[in-house]
C-alpha positions in Angstrom: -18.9 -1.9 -30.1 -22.2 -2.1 -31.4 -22.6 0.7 -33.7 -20.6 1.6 -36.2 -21.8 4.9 -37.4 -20.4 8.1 -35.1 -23.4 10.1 -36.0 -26.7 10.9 -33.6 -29.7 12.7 -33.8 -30.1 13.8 -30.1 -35.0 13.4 -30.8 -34.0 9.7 -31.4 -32.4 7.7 -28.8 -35.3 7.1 -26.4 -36.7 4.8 -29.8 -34.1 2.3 -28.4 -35.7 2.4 -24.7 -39.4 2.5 -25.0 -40.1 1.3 -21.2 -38.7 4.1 -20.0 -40.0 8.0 -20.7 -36.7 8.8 -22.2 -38.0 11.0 -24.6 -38.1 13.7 -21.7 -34.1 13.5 -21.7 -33.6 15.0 -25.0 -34.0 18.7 -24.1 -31.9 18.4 -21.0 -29.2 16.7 -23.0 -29.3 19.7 -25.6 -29.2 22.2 -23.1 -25.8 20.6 -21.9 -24.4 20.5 -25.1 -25.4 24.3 -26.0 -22.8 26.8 -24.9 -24.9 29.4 -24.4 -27.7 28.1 -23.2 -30.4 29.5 -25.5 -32.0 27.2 -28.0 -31.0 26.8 -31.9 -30.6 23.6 -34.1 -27.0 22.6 -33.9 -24.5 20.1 -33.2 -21.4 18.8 -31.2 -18.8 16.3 -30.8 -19.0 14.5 -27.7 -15.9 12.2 -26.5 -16.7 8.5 -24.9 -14.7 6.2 -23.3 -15.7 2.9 -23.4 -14.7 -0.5 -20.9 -17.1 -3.3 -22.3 -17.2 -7.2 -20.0 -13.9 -9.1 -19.9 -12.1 -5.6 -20.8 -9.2 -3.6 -18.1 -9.2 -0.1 -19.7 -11.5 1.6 -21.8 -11.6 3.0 -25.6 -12.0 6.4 -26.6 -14.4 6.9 -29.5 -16.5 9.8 -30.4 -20.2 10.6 -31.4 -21.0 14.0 -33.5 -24.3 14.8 -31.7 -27.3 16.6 -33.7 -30.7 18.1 -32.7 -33.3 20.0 -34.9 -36.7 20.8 -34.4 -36.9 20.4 -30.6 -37.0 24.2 -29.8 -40.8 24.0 -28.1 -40.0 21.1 -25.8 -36.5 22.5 -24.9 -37.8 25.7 -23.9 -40.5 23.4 -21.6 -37.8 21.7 -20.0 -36.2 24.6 -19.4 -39.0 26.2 -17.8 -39.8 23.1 -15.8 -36.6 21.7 -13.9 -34.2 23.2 -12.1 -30.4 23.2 -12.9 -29.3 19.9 -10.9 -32.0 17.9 -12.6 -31.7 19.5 -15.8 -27.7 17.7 -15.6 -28.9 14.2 -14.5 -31.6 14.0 -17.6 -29.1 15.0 -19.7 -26.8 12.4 -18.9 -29.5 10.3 -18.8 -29.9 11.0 -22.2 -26.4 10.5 -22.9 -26.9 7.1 -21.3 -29.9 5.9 -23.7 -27.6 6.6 -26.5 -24.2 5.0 -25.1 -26.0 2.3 -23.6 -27.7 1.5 -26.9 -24.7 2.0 -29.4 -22.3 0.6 -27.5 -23.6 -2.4 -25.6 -26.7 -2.9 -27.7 -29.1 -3.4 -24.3 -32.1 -1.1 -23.4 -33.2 0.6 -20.0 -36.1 -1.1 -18.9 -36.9 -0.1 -15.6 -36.1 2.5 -12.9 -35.0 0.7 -9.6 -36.1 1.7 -6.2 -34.7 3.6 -3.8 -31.7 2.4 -1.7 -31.0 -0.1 -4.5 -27.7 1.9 -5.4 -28.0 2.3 -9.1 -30.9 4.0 -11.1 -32.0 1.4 -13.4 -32.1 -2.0 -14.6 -30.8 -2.9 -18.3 -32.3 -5.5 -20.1 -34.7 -8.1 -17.9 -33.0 -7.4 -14.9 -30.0 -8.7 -16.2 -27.8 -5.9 -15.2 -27.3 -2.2 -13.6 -26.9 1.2 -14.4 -25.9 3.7 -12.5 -25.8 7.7 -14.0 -24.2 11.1 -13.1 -23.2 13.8 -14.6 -21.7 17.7 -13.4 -21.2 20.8 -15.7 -17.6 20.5 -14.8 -15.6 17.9 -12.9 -13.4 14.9 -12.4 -14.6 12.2 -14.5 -12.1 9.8 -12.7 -13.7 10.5 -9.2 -17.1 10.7 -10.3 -16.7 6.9 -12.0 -15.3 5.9 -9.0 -17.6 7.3 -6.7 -20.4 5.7 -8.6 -18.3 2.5 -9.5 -18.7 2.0 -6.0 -22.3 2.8 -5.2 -23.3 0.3 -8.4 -21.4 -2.1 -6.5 -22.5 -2.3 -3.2 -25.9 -3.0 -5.0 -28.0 -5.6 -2.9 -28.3 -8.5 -5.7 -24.8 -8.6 -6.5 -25.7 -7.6 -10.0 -23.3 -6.4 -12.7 -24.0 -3.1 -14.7 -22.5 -0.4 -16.1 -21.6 3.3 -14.7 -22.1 6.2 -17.0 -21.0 9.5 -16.6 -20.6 13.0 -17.8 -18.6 16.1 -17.5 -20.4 18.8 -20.2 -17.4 21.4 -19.7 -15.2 19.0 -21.9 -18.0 17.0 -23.6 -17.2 13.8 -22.2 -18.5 10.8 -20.9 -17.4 7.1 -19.7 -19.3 4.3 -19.8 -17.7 1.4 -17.8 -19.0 -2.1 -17.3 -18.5 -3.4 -13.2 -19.0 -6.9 -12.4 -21.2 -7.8 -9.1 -18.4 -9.1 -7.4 -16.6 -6.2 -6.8 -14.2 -6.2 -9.8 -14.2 -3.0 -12.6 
């Protein structure tokens, strides 16, 4: 584990990405984690499970999550994308900060389409494939994805993350390019 400090300010994490515009996940991510939907300063606990390289089964560990002052750009977010795409830049959001805290590597780059994961971490070095639901089977949705990273055309490595917001948890789990989670 990279980090060692549970806390995160949800207007921070896209410092660690700057190739990427994830500054426009924040919102989306606070929308998620509010209950009812309408804005106000606040914060949650949020439950991870974490399978690094070299590692069978993950760790739980747990981040308290915490967002002020983003009540103007929430309610454009809001306004701008519909439900489905509010989820998926939420837990893209959720991905900037997991990837960054817990593996220490930044997304750099979105890949193209057919490529079977979303983006590239570090230069190219590995994957990343995201998805998240309001409510759900974690278990199938890794595995779902797990397989779509890899049947990834350059046999990369990478790391699946998702997200079920119902019970404010996510998984990230590292996949190797040669078929083996």
């Amino acid at each position: 584990m990279i980090s060692q400090s549970n806390s995160v300010k949800v207007a921070d994490p896209h410092h660690a990405h700057p190739r990427v515009r994830a500054k426009d996940w924040r919102s989306p991510l606070v929308r998620r984690l509010l209950p009812s939907g309408k804005y106000q300063d606040g914060d949650c606990n949020f439950d991870d499970n974490f399978r690094p390289p070299e590692v069978s089964t993950g760790s739980n560990q747990s981040l308290n999550l915490s967002w002020t002052g983003l009540k103007e750009d929430f309610e454009q977010a809001i306004n701008t994308y519909q439900e489905p795409v509010i989820t998926e830049f939420a837990t893209l959001g959720l991905a900037c900060i997991l990837v960054e805290r817990r593996t220490g590597l930044e997304i750099t780059e979105v890949t193209r389409r057919g490529e079977k994961a979303d983006y590239w971490l570090g230069d190219k070095q590995m994957l990343l494939e995201v998805s998240g639901q309001q409510a759900g089977d974690i278990d199938g949705l890794c595995s779902e994805k797990a397989g779509q990273l890899l049947d990834n055309p350059f046999n990369k490595p990478g790391y699946v993350c998702v997200a079920t917001y119902d019970k404010r948890t996510a998984r990230l789990w590292y996949y190797d390019g040669n078929g083996k989670g």
